[in-house]
N, C-alpha and C positions, 0 to 999 in steps of 0.2 A: 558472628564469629563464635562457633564453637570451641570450650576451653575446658580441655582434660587436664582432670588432676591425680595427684596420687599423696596419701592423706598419709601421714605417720604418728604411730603414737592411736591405739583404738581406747585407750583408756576414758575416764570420766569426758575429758573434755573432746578428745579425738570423736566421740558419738555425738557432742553437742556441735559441733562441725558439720558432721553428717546429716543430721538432721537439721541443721541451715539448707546446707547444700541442695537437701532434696525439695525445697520450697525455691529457688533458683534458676531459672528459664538460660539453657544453654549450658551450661556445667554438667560435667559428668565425672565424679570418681570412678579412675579404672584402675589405684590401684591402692591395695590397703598394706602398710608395713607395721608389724608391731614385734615381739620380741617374744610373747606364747603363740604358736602357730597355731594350733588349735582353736584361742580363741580368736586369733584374726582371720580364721577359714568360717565361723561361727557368724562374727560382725560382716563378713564382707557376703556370705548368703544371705543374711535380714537386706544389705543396703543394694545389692546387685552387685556387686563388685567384683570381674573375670578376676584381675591379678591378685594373690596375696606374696608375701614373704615378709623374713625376719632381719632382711638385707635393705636400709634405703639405698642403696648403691643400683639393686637390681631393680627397683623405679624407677632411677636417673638415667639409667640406660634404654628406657624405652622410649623408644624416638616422639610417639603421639602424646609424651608427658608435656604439657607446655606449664603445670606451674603445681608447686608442694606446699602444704600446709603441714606446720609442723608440731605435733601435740606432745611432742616427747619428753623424757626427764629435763630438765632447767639447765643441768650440769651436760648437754648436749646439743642444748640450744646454735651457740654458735658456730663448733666446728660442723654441725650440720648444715645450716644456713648458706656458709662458706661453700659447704660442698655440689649444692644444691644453682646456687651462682655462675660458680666454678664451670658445670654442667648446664648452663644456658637455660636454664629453668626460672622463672620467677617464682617469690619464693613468700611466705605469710609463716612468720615463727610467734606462737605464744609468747606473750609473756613469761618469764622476761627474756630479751634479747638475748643477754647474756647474763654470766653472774660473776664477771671482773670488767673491769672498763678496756685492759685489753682486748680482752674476748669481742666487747661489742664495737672499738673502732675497727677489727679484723673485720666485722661485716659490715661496715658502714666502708670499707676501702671497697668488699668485695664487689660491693652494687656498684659501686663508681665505675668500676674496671668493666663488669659484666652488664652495666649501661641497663637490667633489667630492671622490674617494679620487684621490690623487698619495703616487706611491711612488717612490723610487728603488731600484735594482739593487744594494745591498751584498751579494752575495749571500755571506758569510761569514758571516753571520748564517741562512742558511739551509741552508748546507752541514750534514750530517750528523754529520758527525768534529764541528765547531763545537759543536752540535746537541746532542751527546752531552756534550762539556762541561759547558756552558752549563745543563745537568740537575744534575751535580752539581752546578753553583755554586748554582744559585736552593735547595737541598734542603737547602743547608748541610754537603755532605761533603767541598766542594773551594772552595779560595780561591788567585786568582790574588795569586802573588809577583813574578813574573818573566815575562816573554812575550818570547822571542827570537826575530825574523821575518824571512828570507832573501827576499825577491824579484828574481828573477834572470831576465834574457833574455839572447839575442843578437842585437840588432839594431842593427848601424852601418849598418844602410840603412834606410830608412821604408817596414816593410811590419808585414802583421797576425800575427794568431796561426794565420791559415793559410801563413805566407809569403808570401802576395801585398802588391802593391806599394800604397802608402796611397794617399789625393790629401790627406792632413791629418796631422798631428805627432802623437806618446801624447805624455806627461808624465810622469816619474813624481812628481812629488809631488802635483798636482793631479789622478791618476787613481789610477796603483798607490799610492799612501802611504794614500789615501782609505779602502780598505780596509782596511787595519793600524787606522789609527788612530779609526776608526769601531768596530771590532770590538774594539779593545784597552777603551776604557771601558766597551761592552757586557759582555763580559766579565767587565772588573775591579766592573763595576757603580758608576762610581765616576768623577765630571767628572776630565778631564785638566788640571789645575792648573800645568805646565810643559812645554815643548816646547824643543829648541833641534836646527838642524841646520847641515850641512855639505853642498858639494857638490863636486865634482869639474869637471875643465875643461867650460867647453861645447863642443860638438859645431860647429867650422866653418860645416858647411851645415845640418845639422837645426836649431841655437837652441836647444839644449837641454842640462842637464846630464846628461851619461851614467853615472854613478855619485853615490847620495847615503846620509848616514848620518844617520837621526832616531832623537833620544833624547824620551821620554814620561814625564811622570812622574803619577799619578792622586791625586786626593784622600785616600784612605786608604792611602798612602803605595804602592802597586802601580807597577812600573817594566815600560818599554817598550824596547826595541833592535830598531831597523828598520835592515838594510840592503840598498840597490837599486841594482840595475846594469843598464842595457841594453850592457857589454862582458863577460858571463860566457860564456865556450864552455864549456859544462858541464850538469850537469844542469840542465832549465830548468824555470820555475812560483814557487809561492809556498810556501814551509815553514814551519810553524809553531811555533815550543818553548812547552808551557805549565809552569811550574817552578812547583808549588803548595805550601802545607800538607802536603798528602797525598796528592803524586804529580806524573810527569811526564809529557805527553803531547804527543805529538808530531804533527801532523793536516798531510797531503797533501792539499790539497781535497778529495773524497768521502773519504778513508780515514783512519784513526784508528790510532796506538799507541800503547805504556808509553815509558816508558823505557827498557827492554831490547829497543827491535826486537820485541816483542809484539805482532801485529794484533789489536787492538781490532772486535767484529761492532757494525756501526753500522748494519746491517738492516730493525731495527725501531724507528728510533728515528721513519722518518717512512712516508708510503707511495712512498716512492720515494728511491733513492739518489743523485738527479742535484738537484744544487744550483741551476739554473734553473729544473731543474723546480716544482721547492719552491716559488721566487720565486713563479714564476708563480702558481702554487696559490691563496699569500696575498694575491696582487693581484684574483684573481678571486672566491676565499673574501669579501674586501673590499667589496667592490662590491654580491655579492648579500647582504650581511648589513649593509651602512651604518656601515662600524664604520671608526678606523683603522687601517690593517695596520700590521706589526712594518716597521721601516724605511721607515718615511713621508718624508715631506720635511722636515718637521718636526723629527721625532726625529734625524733622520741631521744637524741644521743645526748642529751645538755641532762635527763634525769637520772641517767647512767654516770654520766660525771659528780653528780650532788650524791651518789647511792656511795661512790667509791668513798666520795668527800666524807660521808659518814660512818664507810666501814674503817676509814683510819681512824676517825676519833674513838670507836670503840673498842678498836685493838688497844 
């Protein structure tokens, strides 16, 4: 089964999509949508790509789309997704879902109605290091006690993960925390039964808080310490501490180690050691097999409910 797609959003992460995709046996982007034409006429010659436009609507109308991934502003996540359903498309939206808990039961109804595969982009859940974890825990060798998680940028001005400049705000609690706290009950295998945070000034011109500190706490009594900052000049990303039973592991998005500064070979854990790629995989694995993929919209909706739970305590 061949499965044509039409990609939105050519930005940072819309090309790391791309560049999944073209390691991918049976997938073909045929249509690229972003918001500068120019440079989506630009991305869509490097990737082969016949269709461009500044319209996802004129994607959704072309009949040989069978399924969209969606890389676009946060603050359009949802009613896109919706649209996308709506139109008989299955549909892969980045992280996050959405960024009100309405927003994300609207897509969690839309899949129900429109019976197709909608996935969201956790891709922590797909990462390898994670991956390799998430082995010992389902096997019973390893049990999450303790998960300490660093997420750190530096951005006092509104640009991406390539430096360039946005035309739209991140968040971190309703994009970067989305991660942490999605992955913290996969993990701990285990609903998040308490949540409380704190944030730091907002930010003048961006609206936003630029430092914040979420404490987690899970059902079978498993604890969580997030802390995020877009003022860190330092090393930047996301770091992971797993403090278990029996052992400590330490995971840098693809890579893995002990406790002691030990690299951990996390090689064979999939057929590839790029964590979108992976994504990717399972959305398309999805599709030609009718099944739900790991990180549905569905599964992912219980950290959208704990994200909202935290944006009341901080109002």
């Amino acid at each position: 089964m061949s499965i044509k797609v039409a990609l939105a959003g050519a930005g940072a992460f819309g090309i790391k999509h791309l560049d999944a995709i073209r390691l991918i046996d049976g997938v073909e982007v045929v249509s690229l949508v972003s918001r500068d034409i120019e440079k989506t006429r630009e991305a869509a010659a490097k990737y082969g790509i016949a269709h461009v436009s500044t319209d996802l609507a004129d994607s959704l109308a072309i009949k040989e789309v069978d399924a969209v991934i969606l890389c676009t502003p946060t603050q359009m996540h949802a009613e896109q997704a919706v649209a996308c359903l709506e139109a008989g498309k299955h549909v892969q939206v980045e992280i996050p879902m959405a960024d009100s808990l309405r927003d994300a039961y609207s897509v969690v109804l839309a899949q129900k109605a429109a019976g197709k595969v909608a996935m969201c982009g956790h891709t922590r859940r797909f990462n390898p290091s994670h991956q390799w974890v998430r082995r010992r825990i389902t096997a019973g060798e390893f049990n999450v006690q303790q998960m300490d998680v660093q997420t750190y940028f530096f951005r006092r001005t509104n640009m991406n993960a390539l430096g360039q400049a946005r035309s739209w705000t991140d968040h971190l609690l309703w994009h970067h925390a989305a991660h942490t706290v999605d992955l913290f009950a996969y993990q701990a295998r285990s609903p998040i039964v308490k949540a409380n945070a704190v944030q730091g000034p907002i930010h003048p011109t961006l609206g936003i808080a630029m430092d914040m500190s979420i404490q987690l706490k899970a059902a079978n009594g498993a604890i969580c310490t997030l802390s995020l900052s877009f003022n860190n000049d330092g090393p930047l990303g996301t770091f992971f501490r797993y403090i278990g039973d029996s052992g400590t592991y330490i995971a840098r998005y693809d890579d893995l180690f002990n406790g002691k500064e030990e690299k951990i070979d996390v090689s064979r854990v999939a057929v590839s050691t790029n964590g979108i790629e992976l994504q990717d995989r399972e959305f398309f694995a999805a599709i030609r097999e009718g099944r739900e993929p790991n990180a549905s919209v569905a599964q992912v909706l219980p950290c959208y409910e704990v994200l909202h739970d935290l944006e009341r305590q901080l109002a």
